[in-house]
C-alpha positions as a printed NumPy array, in Angstrom:
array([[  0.   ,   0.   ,   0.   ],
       [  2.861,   2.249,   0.717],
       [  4.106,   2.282,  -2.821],
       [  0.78 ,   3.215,  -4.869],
       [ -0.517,   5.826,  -2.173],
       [  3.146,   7.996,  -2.384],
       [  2.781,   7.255,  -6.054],
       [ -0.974,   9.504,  -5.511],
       [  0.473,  11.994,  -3.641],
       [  3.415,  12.781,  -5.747],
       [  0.542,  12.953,  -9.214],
       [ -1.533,  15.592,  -6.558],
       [  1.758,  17.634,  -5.511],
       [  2.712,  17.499,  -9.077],
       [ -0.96 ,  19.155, -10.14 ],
       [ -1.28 ,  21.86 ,  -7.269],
       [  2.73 ,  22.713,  -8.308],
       [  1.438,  23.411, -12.119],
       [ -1.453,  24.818, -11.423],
       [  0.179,  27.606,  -8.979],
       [  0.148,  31.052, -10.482],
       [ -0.252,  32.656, -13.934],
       [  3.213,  32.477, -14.692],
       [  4.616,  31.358, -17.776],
       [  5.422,  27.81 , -17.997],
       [  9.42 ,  27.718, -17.879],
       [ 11.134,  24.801, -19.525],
       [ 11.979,  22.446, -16.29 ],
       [  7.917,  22.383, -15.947],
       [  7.435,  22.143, -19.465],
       [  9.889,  18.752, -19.546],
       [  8.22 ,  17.782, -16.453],
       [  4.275,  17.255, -18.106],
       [  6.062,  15.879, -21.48 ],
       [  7.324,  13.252, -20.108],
       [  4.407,  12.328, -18.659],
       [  1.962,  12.757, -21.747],
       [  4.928,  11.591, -24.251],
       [  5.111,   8.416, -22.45 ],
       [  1.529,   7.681, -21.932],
       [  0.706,   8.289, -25.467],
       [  3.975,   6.959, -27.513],
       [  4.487,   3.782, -25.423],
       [  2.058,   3.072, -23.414],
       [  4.461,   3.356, -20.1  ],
       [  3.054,   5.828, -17.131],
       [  5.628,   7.809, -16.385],
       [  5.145,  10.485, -13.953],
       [  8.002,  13.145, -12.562],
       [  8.516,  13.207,  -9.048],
       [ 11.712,  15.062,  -8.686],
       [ 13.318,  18.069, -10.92 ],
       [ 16.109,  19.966, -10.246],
       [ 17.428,  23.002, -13.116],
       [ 21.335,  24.283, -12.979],
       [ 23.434,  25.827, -15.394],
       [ 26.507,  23.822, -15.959],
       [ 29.909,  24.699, -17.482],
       [ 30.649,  22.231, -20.082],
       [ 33.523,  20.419, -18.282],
       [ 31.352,  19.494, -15.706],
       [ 28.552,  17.754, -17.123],
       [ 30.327,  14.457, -16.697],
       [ 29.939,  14.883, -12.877],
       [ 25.908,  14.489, -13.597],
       [ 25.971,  10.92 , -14.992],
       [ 27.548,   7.76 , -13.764],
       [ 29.342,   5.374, -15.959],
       [ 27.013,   2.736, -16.741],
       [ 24.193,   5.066, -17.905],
       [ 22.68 ,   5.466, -21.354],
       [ 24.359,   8.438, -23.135],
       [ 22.422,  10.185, -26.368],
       [ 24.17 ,  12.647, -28.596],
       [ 21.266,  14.689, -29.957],
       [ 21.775,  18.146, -32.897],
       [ 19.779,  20.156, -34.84 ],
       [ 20.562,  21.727, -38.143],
       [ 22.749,  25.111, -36.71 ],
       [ 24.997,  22.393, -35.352],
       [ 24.082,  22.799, -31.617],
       [ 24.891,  19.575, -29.51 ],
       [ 22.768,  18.482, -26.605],
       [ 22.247,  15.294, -24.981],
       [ 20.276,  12.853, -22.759],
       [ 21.728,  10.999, -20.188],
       [ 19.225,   7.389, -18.48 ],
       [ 20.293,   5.718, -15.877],
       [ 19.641,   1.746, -16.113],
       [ 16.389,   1.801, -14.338],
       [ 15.246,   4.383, -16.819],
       [ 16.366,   2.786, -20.101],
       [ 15.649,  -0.737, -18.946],
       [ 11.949,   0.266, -18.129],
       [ 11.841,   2.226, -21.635],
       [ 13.5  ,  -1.067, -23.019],
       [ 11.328,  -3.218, -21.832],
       [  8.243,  -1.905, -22.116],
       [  8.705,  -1.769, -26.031],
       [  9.994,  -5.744, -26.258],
       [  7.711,  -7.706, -23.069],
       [  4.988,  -4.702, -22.974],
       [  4.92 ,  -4.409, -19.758],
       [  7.669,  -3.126, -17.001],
       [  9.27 ,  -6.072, -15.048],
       [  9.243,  -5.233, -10.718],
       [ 13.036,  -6.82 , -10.881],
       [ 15.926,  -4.642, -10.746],
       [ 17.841,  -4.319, -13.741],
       [ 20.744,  -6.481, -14.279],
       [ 24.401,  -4.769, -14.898],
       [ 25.127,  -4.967, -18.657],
       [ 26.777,  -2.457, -21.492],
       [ 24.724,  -0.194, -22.924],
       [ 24.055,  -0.557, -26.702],
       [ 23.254,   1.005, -29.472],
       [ 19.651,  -0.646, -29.96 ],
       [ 18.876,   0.866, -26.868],
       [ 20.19 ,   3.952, -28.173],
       [ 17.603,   3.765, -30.958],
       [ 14.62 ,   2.54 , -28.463],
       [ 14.853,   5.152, -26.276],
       [ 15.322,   8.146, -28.928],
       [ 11.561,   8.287, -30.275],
       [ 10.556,   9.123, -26.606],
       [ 13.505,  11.857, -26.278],
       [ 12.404,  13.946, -29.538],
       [  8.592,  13.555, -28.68 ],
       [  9.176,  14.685, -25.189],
       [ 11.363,  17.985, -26.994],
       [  8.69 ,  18.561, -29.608],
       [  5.775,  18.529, -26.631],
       [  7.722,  20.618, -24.319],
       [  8.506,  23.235, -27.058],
       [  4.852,  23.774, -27.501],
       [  4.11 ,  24.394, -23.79 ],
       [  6.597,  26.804, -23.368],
       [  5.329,  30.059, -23.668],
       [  8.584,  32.221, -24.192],
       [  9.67 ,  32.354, -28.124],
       [ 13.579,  31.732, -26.682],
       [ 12.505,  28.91 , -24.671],
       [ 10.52 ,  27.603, -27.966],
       [ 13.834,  27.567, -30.161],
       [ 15.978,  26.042, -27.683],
       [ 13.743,  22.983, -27.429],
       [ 12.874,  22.617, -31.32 ],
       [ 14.637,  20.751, -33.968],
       [ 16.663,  18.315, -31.924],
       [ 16.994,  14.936, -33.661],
       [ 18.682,  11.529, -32.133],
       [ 22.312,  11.695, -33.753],
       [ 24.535,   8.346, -31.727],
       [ 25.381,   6.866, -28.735],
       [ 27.769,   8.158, -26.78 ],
       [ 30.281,   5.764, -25.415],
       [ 31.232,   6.969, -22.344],
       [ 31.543,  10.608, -20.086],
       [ 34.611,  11.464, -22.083],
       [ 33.443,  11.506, -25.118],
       [ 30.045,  13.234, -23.915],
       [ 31.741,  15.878, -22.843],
       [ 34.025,  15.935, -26.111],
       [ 30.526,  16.234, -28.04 ],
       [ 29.4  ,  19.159, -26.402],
       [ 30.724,  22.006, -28.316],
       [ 28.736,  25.45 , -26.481],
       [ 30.17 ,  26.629, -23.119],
       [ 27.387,  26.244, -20.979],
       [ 24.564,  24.205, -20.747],
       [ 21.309,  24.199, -18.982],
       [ 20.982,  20.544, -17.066],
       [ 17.867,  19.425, -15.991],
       [ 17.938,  16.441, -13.563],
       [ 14.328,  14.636, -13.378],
       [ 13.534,  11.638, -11.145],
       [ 10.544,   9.423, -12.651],
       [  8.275,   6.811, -11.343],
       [  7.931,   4.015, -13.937],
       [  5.033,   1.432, -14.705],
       [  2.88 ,   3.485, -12.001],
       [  5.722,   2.922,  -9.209],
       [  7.066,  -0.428,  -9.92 ],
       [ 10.371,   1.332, -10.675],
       [ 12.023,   4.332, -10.85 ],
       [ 14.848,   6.158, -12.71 ],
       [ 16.979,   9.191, -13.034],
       [ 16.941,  11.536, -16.648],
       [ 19.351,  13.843, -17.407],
       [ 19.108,  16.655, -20.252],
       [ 22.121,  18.897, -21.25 ],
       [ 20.568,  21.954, -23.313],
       [ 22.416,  24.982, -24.465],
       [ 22.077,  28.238, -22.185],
       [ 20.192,  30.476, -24.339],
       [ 19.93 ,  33.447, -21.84 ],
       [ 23.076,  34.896, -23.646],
       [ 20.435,  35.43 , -26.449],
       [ 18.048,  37.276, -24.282],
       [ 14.107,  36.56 , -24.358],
       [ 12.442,  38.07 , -27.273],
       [  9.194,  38.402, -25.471],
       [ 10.762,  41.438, -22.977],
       [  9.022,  44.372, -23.88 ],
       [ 11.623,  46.203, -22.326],
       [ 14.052,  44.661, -25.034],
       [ 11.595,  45.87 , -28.052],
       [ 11.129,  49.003, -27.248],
       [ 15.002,  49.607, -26.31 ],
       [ 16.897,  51.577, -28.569],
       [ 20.593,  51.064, -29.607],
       [ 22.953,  51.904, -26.281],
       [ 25.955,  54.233, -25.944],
       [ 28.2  ,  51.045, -26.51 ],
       [ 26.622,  49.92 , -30.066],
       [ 26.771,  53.784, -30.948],
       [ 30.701,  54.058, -30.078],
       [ 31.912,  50.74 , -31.311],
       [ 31.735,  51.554, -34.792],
       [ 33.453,  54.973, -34.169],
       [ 37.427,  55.887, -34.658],
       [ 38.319,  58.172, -32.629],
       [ 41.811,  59.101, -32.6  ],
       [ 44.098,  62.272, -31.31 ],
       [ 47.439,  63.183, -31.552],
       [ 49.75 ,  65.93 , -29.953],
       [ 52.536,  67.95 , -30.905],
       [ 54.219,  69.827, -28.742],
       [ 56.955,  71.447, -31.461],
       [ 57.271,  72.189, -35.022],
       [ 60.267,  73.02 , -36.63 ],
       [ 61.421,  73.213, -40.379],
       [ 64.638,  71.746, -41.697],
       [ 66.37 ,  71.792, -44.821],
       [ 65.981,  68.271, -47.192],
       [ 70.028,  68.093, -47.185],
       [ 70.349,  68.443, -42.877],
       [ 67.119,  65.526, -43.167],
       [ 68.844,  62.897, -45.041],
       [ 71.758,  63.278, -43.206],
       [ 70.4  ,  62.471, -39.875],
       [ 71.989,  59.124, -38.581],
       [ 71.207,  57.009, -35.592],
       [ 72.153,  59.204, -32.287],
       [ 72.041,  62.242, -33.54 ],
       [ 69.641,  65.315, -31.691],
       [ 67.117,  67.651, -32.807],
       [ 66.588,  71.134, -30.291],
       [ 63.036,  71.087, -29.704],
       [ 63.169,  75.237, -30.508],
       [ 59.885,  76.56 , -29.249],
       [ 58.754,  73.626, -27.897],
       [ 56.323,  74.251, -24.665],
       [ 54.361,  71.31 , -23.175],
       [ 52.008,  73.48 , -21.164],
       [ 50.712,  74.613, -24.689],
       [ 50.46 ,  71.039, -26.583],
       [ 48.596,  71.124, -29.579],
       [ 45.843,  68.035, -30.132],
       [ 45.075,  67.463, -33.468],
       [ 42.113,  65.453, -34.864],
       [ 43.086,  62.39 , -37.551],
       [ 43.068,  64.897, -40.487],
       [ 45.975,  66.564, -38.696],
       [ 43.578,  69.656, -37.955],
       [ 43.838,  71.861, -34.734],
       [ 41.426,  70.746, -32.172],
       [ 42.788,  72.229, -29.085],
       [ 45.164,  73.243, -26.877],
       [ 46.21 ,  71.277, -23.84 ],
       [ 49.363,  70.68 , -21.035],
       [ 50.966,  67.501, -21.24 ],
       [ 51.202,  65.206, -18.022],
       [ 50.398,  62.278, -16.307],
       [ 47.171,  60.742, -14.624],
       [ 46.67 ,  56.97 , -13.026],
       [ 50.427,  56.329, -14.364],
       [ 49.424,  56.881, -17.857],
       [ 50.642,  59.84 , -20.354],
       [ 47.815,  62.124, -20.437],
       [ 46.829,  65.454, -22.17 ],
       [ 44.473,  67.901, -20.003],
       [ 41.702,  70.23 , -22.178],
       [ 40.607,  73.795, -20.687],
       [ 42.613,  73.299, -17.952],
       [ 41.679,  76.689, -16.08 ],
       [ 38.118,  74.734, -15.573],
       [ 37.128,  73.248, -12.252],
       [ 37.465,  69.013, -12.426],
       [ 35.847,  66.957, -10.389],
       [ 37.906,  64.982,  -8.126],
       [ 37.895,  61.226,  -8.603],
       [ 37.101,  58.796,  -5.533],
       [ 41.332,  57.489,  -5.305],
       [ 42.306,  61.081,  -5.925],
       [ 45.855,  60.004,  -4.786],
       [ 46.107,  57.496,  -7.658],
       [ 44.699,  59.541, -10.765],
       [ 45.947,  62.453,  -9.916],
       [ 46.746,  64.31 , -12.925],
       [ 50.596,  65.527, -12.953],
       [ 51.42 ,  68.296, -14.812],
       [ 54.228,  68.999, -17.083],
       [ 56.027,  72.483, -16.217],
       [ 57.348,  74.47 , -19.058],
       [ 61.074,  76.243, -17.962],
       [ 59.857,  79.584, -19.485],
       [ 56.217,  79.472, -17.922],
       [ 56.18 ,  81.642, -14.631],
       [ 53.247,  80.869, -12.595],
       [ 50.041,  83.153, -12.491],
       [ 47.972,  85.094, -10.115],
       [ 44.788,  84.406,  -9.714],
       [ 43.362,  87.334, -11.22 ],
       [ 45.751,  86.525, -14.478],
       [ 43.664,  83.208, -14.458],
       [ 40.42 ,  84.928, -14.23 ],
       [ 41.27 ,  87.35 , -17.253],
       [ 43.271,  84.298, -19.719],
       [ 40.4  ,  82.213, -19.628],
       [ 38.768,  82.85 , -22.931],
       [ 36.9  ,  80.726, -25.463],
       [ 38.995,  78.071, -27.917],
       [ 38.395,  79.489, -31.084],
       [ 40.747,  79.594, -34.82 ],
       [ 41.935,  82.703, -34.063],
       [ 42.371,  82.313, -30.562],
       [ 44.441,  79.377, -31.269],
       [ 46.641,  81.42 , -33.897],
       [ 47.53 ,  84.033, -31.065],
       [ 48.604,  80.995, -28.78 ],
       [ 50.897,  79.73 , -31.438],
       [ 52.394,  83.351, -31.757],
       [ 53.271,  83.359, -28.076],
       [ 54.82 ,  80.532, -27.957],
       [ 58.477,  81.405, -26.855],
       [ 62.017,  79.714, -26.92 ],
       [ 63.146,  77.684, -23.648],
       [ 65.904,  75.517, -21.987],
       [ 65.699,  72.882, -24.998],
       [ 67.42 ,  70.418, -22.6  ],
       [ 65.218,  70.572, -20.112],
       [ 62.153,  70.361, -22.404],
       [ 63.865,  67.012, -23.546],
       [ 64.222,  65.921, -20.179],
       [ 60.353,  66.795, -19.32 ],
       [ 59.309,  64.68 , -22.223],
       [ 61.093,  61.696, -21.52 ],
       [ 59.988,  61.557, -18.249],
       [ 56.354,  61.75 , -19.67 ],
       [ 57.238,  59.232, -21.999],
       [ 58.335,  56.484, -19.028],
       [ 61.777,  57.04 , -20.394],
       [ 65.11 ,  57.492, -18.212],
       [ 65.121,  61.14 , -18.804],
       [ 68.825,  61.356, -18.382],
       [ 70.678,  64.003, -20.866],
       [ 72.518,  62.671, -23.969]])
């Protein structure tokens, strides 16, 4: 008596558990009734889940799932996803037997290799359970991971299971059914690709999204370059440079850097320095910054020109004026001649170099 009655009360639990709520049937539930109807109606075997359990598996670990002498089935669609089913030999041996004697035998299995004919007896049930449960679903991503899975081979052993699973991770869904209404019971295993990666088309959040500030900027080049000198030389001094040889930066002031855009146009001006151990060029830099939260470790260092003399504060109130093309063609007129060896020795020490003189 003790058998049939928990064999009830597992059928009632099962009911209340599906009938609970308005929300959409997800895939373990969806598995959990096609098994049931699939086997009913296919082979004639009640089958009824009693225990499920959902993770999300890396693929390196789905051999910790199964033991050794269960029934491994390689399963694919047409986009060349993998998945598989894994029985255990009460499973396949009730599914086994109930197609050759009709009926399920109250004996325990004996211990034998699994073959392919039981490969091929147990992969009708497998699809029709798949093709079921992708019509209960409700979600459209839920739909296409369940659909178009087709029985492909036997898999000999864990090894090569977990060779033939070629995605990353995998949804597992562990079921424990009750067999021939209780006269056995067995463990199913299914490995399906994780499809939240692919997000669920039925969001309306996701529909009425527009593109981000990521998919906007990765198709963009952005890309500046300064100069802190120009000079002219003649072709003749050119060609004759050699390997060693040194170039006066005349003119050159790194508080007055000029950032050009990829067309080599005039952008701004800017002071060369350092910020988070990184060369770095700061923009407007009479304007108040905000401070970050580790001010001690990106704080910008600034590059000091040898002819710049610092200002007041009422000089900084009266130089701050708007970056425009003729603004920038009187800061190019100022710019003055300094220590050229001590301008070298600035930029190499912006430039993580030894900064020691030639």
């Amino acid at each position: 008596m003790t058998q049939p009655v928990g064999t009830a009360l597992a059928r009632k639990l099962s009911a209340s558990q599906e009938e609970r709520g308005d929300k959409p049937r997800s895939v373990l539930r969806a598995l959990r009734l096609a098994f049931a109807r699939a086997a009913g109606d296919v082979m004639k075997l009640p089958m009824t889940v009693i225990g499920a359990k959902q993770s999300c598996r890396p693929v390196d670990t789905l051999a910790e799932v199964a033991k050794d002498d269960w029934l491994f089935v390689l399963l694919g669609n047409g986009d060349g996803v993998s998945a598989a089913v894994c029985l255990d030999p009460g499973a396949m041996s009730a599914i086994v037997q109930v197609q050759t004697f009709g009926q399920v035998m109250s004996d325990p299995p004996t211990a034998r290799v699994c073959t392919d004919t039981d490969a091929a007896m147990v992969a009708p049930l497998i699809e029709e359970v798949l093709t079921r449960a992708s019509r209960i679903v409700e979600s459209s991503s839920d739909q296409a991971g369940l659909t178009g899975y087709e029985y492909k081979a036997r898999l000999p052993d864990k090894r090569t299971l977990t060779l033939a699973m070629v995605e990353d991770i995998y949804d597992v869904y562990e079921l424990t059914v009750e067999l021939g209404g209780g006269v056995r019971q067995g463990q199913i295993s299914l490995f399906l690709p994780d499809r939240q990666k692919d997000g669920d088309l039925d969001d309306p959040d996701e529909q009425v999204a527009g593109p981000n500030l990521e998919q906007s900027s990765g198709v963009l080049r952005a890309e500046l370059n300064t100069v802190i000198c120009r000079m002219s030389l003649p072709f003749a001094s050119l060609s004759g440079l050699s390997e060693g040889d040194v170039l006066p930066l005349v003119g050159a002031r790194v508080d007055k850097a000029e950032v050009l855009t990829i067309d080599r146009s005039r952008a701004a001006v800017g002071r060369l320095g350092q910020c988070g151990g990184m060369r770095a060029v700061r923009l407007n830099e009479h304007e108040t910054i905000p401070s970050p939260l580790n001010a001690a470790e990106h704080e910008f260092l600034e590059a000091r020109s040898p002819t710049a003399q610092p200002k007041s504060e009422h000089d900084l109130e009266t130089d701050i004026v708007p970056i425009t093309p003729k603004a920038l063609e009187t800061i190019e007129d100022e710019l003055t001649l300094g220590d050229s060896d001590q301008i070298a020795a600035e930029i190499s020490k912006l430039a993580g170099l030894d900064g020691k003189p030639d």
